[in-house]
C-alpha positions in Angstrom: -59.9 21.2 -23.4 -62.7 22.7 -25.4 -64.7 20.6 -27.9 -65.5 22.1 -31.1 -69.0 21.4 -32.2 -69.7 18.8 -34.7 -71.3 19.6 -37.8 -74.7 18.8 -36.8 -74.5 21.6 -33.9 -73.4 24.6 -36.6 -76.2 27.0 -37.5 -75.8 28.1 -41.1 -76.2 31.5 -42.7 -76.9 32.7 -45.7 -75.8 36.3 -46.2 -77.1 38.7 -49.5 -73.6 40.9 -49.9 -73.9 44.5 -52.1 -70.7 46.4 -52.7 -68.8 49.1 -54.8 -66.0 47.1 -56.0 -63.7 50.0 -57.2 -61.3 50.0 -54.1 -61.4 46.3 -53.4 -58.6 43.7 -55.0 -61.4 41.5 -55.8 -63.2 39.1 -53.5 -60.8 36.7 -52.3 -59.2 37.4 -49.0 -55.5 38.0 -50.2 -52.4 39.5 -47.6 -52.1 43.1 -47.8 -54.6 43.9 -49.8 -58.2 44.9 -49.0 -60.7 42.4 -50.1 -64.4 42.0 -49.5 -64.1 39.0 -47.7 -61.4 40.3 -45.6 -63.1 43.1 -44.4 -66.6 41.4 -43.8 -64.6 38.9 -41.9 -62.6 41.0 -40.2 -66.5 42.3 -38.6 -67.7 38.6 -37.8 -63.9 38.7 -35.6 -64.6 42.0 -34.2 -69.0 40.7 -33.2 -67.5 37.2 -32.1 -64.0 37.6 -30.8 -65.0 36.3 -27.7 -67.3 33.6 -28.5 -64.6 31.1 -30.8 -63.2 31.7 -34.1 -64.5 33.8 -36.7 -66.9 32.2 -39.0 -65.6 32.0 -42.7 -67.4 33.2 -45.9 -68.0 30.6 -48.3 -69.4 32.8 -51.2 -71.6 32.0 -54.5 -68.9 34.2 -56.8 -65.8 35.0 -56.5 -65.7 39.0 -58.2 -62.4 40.0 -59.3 -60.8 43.4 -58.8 -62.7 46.4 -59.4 -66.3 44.0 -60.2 -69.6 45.2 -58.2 -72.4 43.1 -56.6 -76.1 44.2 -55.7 -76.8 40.6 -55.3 -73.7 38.4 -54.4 -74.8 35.1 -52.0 -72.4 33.4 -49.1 -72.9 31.2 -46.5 -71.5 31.1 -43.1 -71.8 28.0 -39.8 -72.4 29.4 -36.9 -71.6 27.5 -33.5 -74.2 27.7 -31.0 -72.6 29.7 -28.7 -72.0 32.4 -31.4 -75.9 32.1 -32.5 -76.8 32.9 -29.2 -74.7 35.7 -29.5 -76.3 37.2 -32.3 -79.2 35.8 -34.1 -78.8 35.0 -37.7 -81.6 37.2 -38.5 -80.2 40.1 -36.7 -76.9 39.2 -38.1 -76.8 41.8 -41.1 -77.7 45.0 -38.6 -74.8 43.6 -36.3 -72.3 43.4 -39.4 -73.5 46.9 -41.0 -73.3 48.5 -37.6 -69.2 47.1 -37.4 -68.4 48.4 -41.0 -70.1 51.8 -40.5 -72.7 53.6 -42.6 -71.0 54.9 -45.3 -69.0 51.4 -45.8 -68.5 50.5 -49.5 -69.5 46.8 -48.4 -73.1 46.0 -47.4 -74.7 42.9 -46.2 -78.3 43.3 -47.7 -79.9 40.0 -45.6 -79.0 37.8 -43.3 -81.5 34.0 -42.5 -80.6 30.3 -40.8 -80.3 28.3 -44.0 -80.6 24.9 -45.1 -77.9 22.4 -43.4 -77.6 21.6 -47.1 -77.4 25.3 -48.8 -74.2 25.7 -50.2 -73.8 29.2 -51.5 -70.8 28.1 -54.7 -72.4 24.4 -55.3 -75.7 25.0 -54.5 -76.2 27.8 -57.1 -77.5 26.9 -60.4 -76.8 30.3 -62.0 -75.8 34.0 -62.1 -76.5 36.7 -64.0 -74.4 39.5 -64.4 -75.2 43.3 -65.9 -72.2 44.9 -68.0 -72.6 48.8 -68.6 -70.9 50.7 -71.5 -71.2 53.9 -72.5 -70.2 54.7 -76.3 -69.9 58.0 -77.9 -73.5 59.2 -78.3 -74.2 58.6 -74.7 -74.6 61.4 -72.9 -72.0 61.2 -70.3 -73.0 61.2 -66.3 -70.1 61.8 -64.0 -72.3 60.0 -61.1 -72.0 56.2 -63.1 -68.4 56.5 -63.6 -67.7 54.3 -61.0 -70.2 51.5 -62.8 -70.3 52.2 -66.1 -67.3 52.2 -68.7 -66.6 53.9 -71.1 -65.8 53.3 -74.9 -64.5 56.6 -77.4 -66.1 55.4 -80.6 -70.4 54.6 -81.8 -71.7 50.9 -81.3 -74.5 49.2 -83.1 -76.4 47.5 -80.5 -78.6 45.5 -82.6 -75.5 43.6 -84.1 -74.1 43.4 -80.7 -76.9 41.8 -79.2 -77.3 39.4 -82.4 -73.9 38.6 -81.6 -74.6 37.4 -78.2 -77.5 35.5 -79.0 -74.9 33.4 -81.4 -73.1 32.5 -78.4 -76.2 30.8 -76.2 -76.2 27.4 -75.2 -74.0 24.6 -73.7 -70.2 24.9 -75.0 -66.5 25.0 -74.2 -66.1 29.0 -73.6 -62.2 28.4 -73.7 -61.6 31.1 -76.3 -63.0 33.6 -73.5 -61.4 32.8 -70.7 -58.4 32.7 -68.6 -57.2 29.1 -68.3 -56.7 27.7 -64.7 -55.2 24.7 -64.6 -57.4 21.5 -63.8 -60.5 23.8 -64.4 -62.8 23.1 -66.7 -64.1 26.1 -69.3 -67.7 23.8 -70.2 -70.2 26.2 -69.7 -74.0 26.8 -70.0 -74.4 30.3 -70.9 -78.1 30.7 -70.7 -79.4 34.4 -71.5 -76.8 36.7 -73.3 -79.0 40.0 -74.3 -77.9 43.8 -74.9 -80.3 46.9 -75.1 -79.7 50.6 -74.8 -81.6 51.7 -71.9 -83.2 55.8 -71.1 -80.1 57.7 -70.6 -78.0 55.9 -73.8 -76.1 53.7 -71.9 -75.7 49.9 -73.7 -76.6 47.4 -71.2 -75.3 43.7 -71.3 -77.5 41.0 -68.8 -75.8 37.7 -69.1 -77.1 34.3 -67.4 -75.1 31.0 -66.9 -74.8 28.2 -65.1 -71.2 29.6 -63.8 -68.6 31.8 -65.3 -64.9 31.2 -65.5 -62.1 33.6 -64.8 -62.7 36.7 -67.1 -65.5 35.0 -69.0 -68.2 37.8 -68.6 -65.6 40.6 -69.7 -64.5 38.3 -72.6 -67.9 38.2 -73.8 -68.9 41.5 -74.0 -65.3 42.7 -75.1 -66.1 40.1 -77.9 -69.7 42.0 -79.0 -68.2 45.4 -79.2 -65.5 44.4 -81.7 -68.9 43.2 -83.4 -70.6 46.4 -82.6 -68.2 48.4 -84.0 -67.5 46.4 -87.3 -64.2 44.9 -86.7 -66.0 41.3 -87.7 -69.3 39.8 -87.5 -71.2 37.1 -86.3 -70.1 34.5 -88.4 -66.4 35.6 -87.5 -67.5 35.5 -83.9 -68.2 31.9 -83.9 -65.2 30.9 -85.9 -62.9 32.9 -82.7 -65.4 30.6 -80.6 -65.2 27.5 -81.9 -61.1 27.7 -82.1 -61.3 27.1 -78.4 -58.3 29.4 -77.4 -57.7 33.0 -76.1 -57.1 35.3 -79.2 -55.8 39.2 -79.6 -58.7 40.1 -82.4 -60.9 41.6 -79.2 -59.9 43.2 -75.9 -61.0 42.2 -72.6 -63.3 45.5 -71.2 -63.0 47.2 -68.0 -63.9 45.5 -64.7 -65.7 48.8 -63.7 -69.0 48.3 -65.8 -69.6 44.4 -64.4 -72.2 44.4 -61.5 -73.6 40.8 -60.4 -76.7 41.0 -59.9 -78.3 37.9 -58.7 -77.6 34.2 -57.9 -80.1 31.3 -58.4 -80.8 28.4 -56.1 -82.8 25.5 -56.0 -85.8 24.6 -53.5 -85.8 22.5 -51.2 -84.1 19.0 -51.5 -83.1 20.4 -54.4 -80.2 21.9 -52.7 -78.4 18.7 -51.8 -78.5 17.3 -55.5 -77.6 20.3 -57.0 -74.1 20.9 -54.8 -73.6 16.9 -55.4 -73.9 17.3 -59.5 -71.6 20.2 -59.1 -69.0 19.4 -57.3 -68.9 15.7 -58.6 -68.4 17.9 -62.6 -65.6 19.8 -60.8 -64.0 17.1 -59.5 
């Protein structure tokens, strides 16, 4: 009978993860559909088949359908006899080389990590982009995939006034989908909006974590602002009411990229995915 190695032996990975999310159902491996973590683990079966079975993702953010990621984070325990297979460090060629080069799904980096890094607890924020063009930006058939799109004029400025009313720690119930025993206490730390060179209004949101539809919530929420439907003041009263509300629409998950995950140094890592999953709990 064959031992399977105790936690001390495992080699961890971390892994940075770009994709195209427009034909993926989201992150989660789900049956029958195709997933980003079904087919990235589909190519850790196909490079270690032989050597045990195939590692599992553990990732920072779970993206739902349609959602992008330059910068997504997961982690990943190696046994020994699979590290001596392939390297961590060579383990985002080996991966690539498996999905092919003009796969929709890339992993970016691959290094040995921290027995304590912990690519969901360890993280003590994400920022997302959200991309919207309105009606007096010139169109670019190119970003479709990325960028959504909105029929009528925005006013930025009151849009990104409107986020800034929204900063700080709070219960975000009123924007998000409720999941039953999770908690909707969040620390949204950066909220900003801007037009950039080409016209296109770009959101950059920061928090500690997001819950389920949170980001799209948010910005749905400043373009109802940003087209006059109610301002600030009304914003905060939809807020504080703590539940989920008709008077703005959820937008698109085409225009919501996540960009980049933050982790601690160090020993840090071990407090941090403590605190968190003790608050989760």
């Amino acid at each position: 009978m064959t031992l399977m190695p105790s936690s001390e032996d495992l080699v961890r990975v971390r892994l940075g993860i770009a994709y195209d999310g427009t034909a993926f159902s989201g992150w989660a491996k789900q049956p029958a559909l195709r997933t980003v973590q079904g087919v990235l683990e589909e190519a850790l079966d196909t490079i270690y088949h032989r050597h045990g079975p195939a590692p599992m993702l553990v990732v920072a953010g779970r993206t739902d359908a349609g959602v992008h990621a330059t910068g997504q984070v997961a982690h990943l325990d190696l046994t020994p006899a699979q590290a001596a297979r392939v390297a961590p460090a060579a383990l985002a060629r080996r991966i690539n080389g498996v999905l092919g080069s003009t796969s929709d799904v890339v992993v970016t980096s691959s290094a040995p990590a921290d027995e304590h890094f912990d690519a969901r607890f360890a993280a003590t924020w994400r920022r997302y982009e959200y991309r919207l063009a309105d009606a007096s930006t010139e169109r670019n058939p190119l970003e479709r995939t990325f960028t959504a799109a909105y029929t009528g004029a925005l006013d930025v400025s009151l849009m990104h006034d409107a986020a800034q009313s929204l900063l700080g720690l709070r219960d975000f119930a009123s924007f998000c989908k409720p999941r039953e025993g999770a908690t909707t206490i969040r620390s949204l730390q950066s909220f900003t909006w801007h037009r950039d060179d080409e016209g296109v209004l770009v959101s950059r949101l920061q928090a500690d974590a997001f819950c389920h539809s949170m980001v799209r919530a948010l910005v749905g929420a400043c373009v109802a602002v940003g087209e006059g439907r109610f301002d600030t003041v009304g914003l905060v009263s939809l807020s504080d009411a703590l539940e989920r509300t008709s008077a703005f629409k959820v937008m698109p998950a085409r225009g919501l990229i996540l960009r980049e995950v933050g982790y601690p140094e160090g020993s840090g890592l071990a407090d941090r995915a403590a605190q968190t999953r003790a608050k989760r709990a």
